[in-house]
DODREN-585246 format. One line per field, with one value per residue (C-alpha): x, y, z; residue number from 0. Coordinates in steps of 0.5 Angstrom, whole numbers, plus 2048, in hexadecimal, padded with zeros to 3 digits. Layout:
<atoms>
east: X/...
north: Y/...
up: Z/...
resi: NUM/...
</atoms>
This chain:
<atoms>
east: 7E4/7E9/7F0/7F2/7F9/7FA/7FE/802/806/809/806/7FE/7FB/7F9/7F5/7F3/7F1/7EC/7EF/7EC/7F0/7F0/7F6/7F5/7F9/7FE/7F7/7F4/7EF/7EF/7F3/7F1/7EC/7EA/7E5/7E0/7E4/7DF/7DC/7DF/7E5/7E9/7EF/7F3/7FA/7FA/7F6/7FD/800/7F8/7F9/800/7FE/7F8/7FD/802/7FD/7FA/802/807/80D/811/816/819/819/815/80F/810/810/808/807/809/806/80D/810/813/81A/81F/81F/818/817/81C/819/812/815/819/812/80F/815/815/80D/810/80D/80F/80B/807/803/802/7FB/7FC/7FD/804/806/80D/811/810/818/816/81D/81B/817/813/80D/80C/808/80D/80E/807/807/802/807/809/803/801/807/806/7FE/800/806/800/7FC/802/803/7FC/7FB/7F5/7F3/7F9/7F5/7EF/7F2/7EF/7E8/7E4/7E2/7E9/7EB/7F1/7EE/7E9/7EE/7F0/7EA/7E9/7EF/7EE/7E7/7EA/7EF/7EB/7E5/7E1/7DD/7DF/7DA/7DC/7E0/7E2/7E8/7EE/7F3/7F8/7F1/7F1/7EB/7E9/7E6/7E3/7E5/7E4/7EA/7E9/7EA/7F0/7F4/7F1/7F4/7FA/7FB/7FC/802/807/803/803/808/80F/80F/807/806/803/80B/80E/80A/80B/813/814/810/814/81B/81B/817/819/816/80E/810/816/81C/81A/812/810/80D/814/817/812/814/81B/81A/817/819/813/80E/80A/807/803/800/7FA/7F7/7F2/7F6/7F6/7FC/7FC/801/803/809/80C/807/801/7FF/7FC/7F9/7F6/7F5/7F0/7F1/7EA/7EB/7F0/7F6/7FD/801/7FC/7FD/805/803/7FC/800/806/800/7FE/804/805/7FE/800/806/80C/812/811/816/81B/814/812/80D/80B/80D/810/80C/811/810/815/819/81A/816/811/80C/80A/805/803/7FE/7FA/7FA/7F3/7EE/7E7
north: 7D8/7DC/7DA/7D7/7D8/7D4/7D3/7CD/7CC/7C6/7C3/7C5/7CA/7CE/7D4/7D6/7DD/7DE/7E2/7E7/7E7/7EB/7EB/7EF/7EF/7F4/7F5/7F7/7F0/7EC/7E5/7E3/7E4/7E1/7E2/7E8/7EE/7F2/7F3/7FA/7F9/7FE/7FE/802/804/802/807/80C/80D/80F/814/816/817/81B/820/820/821/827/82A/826/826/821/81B/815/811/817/815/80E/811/814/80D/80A/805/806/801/808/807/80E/810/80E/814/818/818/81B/820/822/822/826/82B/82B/82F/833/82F/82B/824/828/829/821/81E/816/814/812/80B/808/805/7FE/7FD/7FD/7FF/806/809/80E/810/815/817/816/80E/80E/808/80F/815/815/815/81B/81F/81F/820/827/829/828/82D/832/832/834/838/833/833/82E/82C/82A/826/81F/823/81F/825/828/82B/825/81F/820/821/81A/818/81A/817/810/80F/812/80C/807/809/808/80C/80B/808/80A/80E/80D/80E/80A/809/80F/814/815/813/80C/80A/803/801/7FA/7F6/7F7/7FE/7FE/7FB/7FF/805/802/800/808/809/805/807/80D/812/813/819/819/818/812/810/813/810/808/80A/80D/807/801/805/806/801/801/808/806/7FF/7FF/7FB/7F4/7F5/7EF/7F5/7F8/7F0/7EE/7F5/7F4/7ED/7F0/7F5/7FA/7F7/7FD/7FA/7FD/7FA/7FC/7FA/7F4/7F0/7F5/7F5/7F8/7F7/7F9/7F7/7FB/7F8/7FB/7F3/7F4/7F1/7F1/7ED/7ED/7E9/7E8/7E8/7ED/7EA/7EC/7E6/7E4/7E9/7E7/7E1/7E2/7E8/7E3/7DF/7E4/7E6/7DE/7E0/7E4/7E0/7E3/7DD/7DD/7D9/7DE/7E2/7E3/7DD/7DB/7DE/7DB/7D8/7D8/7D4/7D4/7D9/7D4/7D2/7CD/7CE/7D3/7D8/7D6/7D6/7CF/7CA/7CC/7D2/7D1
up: 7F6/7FA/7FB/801/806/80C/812/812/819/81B/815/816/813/81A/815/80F/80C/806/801/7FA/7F5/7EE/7E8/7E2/7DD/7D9/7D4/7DB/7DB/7E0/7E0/7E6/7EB/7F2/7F8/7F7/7F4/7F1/7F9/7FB/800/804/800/807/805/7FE/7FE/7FF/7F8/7F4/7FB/7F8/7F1/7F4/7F7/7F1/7ED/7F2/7F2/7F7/7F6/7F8/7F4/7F6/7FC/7FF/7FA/7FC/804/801/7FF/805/80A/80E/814/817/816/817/80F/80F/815/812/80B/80F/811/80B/807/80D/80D/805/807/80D/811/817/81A/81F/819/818/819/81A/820/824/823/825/820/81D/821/828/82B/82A/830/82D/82A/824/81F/81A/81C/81B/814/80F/811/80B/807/80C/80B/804/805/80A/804/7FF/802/804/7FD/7FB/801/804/80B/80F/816/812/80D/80E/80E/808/805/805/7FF/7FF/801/7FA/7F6/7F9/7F8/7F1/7EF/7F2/7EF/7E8/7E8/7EB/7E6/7ED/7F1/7F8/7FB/803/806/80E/812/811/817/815/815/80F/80A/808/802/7FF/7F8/7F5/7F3/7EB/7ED/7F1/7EB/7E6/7EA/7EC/7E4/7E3/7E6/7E2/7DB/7DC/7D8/7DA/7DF/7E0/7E9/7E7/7E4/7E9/7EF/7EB/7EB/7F2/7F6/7F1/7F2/7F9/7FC/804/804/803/808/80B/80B/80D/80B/806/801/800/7FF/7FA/7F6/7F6/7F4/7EE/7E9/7E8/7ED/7F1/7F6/7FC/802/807/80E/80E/809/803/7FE/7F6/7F1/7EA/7E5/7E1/7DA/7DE/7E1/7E7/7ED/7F5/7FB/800/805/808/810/810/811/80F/80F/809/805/802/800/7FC/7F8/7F7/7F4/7F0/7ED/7EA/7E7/7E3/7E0/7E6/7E7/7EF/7F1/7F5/7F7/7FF/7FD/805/80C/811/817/81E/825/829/825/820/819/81B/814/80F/80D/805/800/801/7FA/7F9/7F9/7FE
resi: 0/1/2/3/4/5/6/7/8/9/10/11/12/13/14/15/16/17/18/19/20/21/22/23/24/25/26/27/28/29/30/31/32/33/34/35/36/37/38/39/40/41/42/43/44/45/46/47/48/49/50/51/52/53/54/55/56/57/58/59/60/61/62/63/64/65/66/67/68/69/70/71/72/73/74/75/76/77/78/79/80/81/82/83/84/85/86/87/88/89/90/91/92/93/94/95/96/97/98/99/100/101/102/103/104/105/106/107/108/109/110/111/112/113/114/115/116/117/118/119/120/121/122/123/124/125/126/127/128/129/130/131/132/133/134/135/136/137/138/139/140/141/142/143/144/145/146/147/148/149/150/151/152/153/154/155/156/157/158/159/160/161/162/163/164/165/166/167/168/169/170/171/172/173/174/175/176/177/178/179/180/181/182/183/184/185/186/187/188/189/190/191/192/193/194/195/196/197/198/199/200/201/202/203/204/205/206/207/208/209/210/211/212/213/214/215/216/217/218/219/220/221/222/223/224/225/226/227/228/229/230/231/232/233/234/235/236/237/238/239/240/241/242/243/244/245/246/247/248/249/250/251/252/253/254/255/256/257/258/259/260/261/262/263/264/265/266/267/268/269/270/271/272/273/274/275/276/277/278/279/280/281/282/283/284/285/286/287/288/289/290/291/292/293/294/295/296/297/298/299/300/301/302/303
</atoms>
């Protein structure tokens, strides 16, 4: 059975989302399960950090809130923009180079469209060091069978213990693969357990250490980590989300017909299964009318 979230306004339940949900424990086998969470799904975004690891391992260079900006799924605030153009200067490159498409900023105030507002500039600034430190083709970069994204490849499926079954095109441009839920937190495991100073350690303590560079300032996904110590937790589009701990427990959401609103309450759920005191976490989502709170979005009584 999955999970099921609701939106309640004025006191009636106007929607509902179905949701997957997998947790596993710090021995790596599953608590918890929900819905078909050994059906291939694109995790989108929370694809980012095996991304990452792929180029450390392929030798970028980068620490820090810049390793977390790799990873990041960013709401284009100033140090977002200013940190792509740092890892983009760190090449001697500028964002001319940069192949995802202009986007404003997730603060509508500024007029512009740019590049570097776009939510995955920092994933390809990273991606366009990579290849300017191993002498790769830059206007190719996002080719499926340029030299970087099988590296990428290579690493995801080595930390999932799946072949991805898919690929297609994200919204950044960049490849996009297809991995069951299992998969996803089995990977995930790897950074927080990996040894002190290996990529997959570096990467765990530059996304918990600096949390508003993967979301942003005000984004639920840096409140969640903020609210817990040792949390990583990435999300993705259509309703995706992964996190781990620091112990190795580990757990995914899906919410089934995309819908982001879904997806706090789902992981909020997830973390109470695996024995998390939740109380002072994000567990539902205002819903507004009028300007005002009118209801809420939450995880119902019961699954369906």
């Amino acid at each position: 059975m999955s999970l099921v979230v609701e939106v309640v306004r004025s006191g009636f339940v106007e929607s509902r989302h179905h949701v997957r949900m997998l947790t596993v424990g710090a021995d790596g086998r599953p608590v918890e399960a929900h819905g078909a969470v050994h059906v291939p799904a694109s995790p989108r975004s929370s694809m980012k950090p095996l991304q990452a690891l792929g180029m450390l391992r392929a030798g970028l260079r980068l620490e820090g809130e810049l390793l977390a900006l790799a990873c990041a799924s960013h709401a284009g605030e100033p140090f977002h923009a200013e940190g792509v153009r740092k890892i983009l200067a760190g090449a001697g490159l500028d964002e001319s180079g940069l192949r995802c498409p202009e986007d404003y900023p997730e603060d509508r105030s500024v007029p512009e469209r740019a590049r570097v507002f776009m939510n995955c500039s920092g994933k390809h600034a990273a991606m366009l060091a990579t290849c300017v430190a191993n002498g790769w083709p830059l206007d190719t970069y996002l080719d499926i069978t340029h030299p970087l994204q099988r590296a990428i490849r290579a690493t995801a499926e080595e930390l999932t213990g799946e072949r991805m079954s898919a690929a297609g095109v994200d919204g950044c441009g960049a490849p996009l693969y297809f991995v069951s839920m299992l998969g996803m937190a089995r990977a995930f495991r790897a950074f927080p357990l990996g040894e002190a100073g290996s990529p997959e350690r570096r990467i765990f303590e530059a996304v918990t250490a600096y949390p508003e560079w993967t979301s942003g300032s005000s984004r639920a996904e840096s409140s969640l980590m903020r609210a817990v110590p040792g949390l990583m937790l990435k999300s993705g589009a259509e309703g995706f989300e992964v996190f781990t701990l620091e112990d190795g427990r580990a757990g995914a959401v899906k919410v089934e017909d995309g819908a982001a609103r879904a997806r706090t309450p789902a992981t909020v759920a997830a973390l109470r299964s695996l024995g998390l005191e939740t109380g002072e976490l994000p567990a539902t989502t205002p819903v507004l009318g009028g300007g005002r709170v009118v209801g809420e979005v939450r995880l119902a009584a019961t699954p369906a």
